[in-house]
Steps between C-alpha positions, in 0.01 A plus 500: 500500500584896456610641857426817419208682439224292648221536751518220716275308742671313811287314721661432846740807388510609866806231607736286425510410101264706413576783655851439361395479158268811534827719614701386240224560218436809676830605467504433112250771471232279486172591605396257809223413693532261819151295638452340827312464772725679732440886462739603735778284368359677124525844656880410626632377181298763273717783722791353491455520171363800358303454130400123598176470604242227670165353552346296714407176350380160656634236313323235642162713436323441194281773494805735607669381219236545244452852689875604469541377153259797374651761736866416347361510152324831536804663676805337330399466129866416385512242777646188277728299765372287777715288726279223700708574803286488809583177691457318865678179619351350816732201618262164492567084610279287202612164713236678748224737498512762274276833617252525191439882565884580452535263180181758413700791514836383331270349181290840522811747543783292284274339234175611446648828565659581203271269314189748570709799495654442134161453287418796717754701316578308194254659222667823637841399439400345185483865363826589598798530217691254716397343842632244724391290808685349745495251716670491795509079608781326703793248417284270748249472185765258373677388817210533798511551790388235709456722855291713242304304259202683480736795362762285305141407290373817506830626286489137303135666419588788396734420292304272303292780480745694329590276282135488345482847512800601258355264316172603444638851457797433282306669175473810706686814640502366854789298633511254748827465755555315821702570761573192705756630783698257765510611847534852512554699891169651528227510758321229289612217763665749740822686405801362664844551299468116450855451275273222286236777388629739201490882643227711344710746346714243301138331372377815362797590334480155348222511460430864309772340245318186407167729456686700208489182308243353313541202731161275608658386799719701729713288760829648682792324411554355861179291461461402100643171601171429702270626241662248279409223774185390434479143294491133572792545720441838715397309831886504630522861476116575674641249798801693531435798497174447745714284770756792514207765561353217758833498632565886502245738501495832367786708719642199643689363214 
């Protein structure tokens, strides 16, 4: 994709990735707009960064979504980038019982998220000279999680999702990318300076490189090995790497 002259959409813009990708589109000159639930955390980030601005949007809500959608295409009529940021990741045990309302929220917030929010946009985008979605997934879409399956298969999901999706819009202006980070040091799970997880600054940097390229899939070099995993074979590398997280947890390793 072009870096410059867009108006973007971030949802979950407020921390972590995506408020590190909204900075560092922000400081291309790019017009952006971060959405969340959190207004105060909006408010924060939109000051410290003067130009950017925010709205409140439930991801999780359909009707909020549907309601948002037609405010952002009324006030932003060159909007023509969204990144499907906005994601939770509640730790879960599936050799036990699994709490159904917080499965409820990952699918809602992670999948059927951007899955109601694109078609909400899409005919808009459509009109656009150039436009591009992403998707923001997770290496554990090909390597899950076990601690976290509900989220490892919410990315798998998503992906998938994707994948149909630059299909079905390959005759048309709108690109389709996917981000599919490792473990970056955010507040997603609880920043701790955890030497396994990438730093934030070094992802987005990466990160803003790979989206200048007409790539499909964008994976930092430190994890393309996993994305090439999956196949009749990838069960060593999902045991490893799951006993060693057993093992060590986040800011113990």
């Amino acid at each position: 994709m072009k870096l410059t002259d867009n108006t973007i959409l971030i949802t979950g813009g407020a921390s972590g990735i995506g408020r590190g990708l909204a900075e560092a589109f922000h400081q291309r000159g790019n017009k952006v707009i971060i959405a969340g639930r959190r207004k105060a955390l909006l408010d924060e980030v939109v000051a410290a960064n003067p130009g950017m601005e925010a709205i409140e949007l439930d991801i999780s809500n359909l009707a909020n979504i549907e309601a948002v959608a037609q405010v952002l295409i009324a006030r932003y009529p060159s909007l023509n980038v969204l990144i499907n940021n906005a994601g939770i990741m509640p730790f879960d045990n599936v050799s036990g019982h699994v709490d159904d309302m917080v499965s409820r929220s990952i699918i809602d917030t992670n999948l059927l998220g951007p899955i109601r929010l694109t078609p909400a946009l899409i005919e808009h985008l459509k009109h656009q000279p150039r436009a591009t979605i992403i998707h923001n997934t997770s290496i554990l879409a090909y390597l899950p999680l076990a601690v976290s399956a509900v989220y490892s298969a919410s990315k798998a999901a998503l992906h998938s999702y994707a994948m149909s999706q630059r299909f079905m819009l390959q005759d048309t202006n709108v690109k389709v990318q996917e981000i599919a980070p490792p473990w970056v040091d955010t507040d997603l799970i609880g920043k701790s300076g955890d030497p396994r997880a990438m730093p934030l600054d070094a992802f987005i940097t990466e990160t803003m490189t790979l989206l200048a390229s007409d790539e499909e899939e964008l994976i930092v070099e430190a994890v393309r090995p996993v994305r090439a995993n999956p196949g009749p074979n990838e069960h060593a590398m999902f045991n490893a790497f799951n006993a060693d997280l057993i093992a060590n947890p986040p800011g113990q390793a």
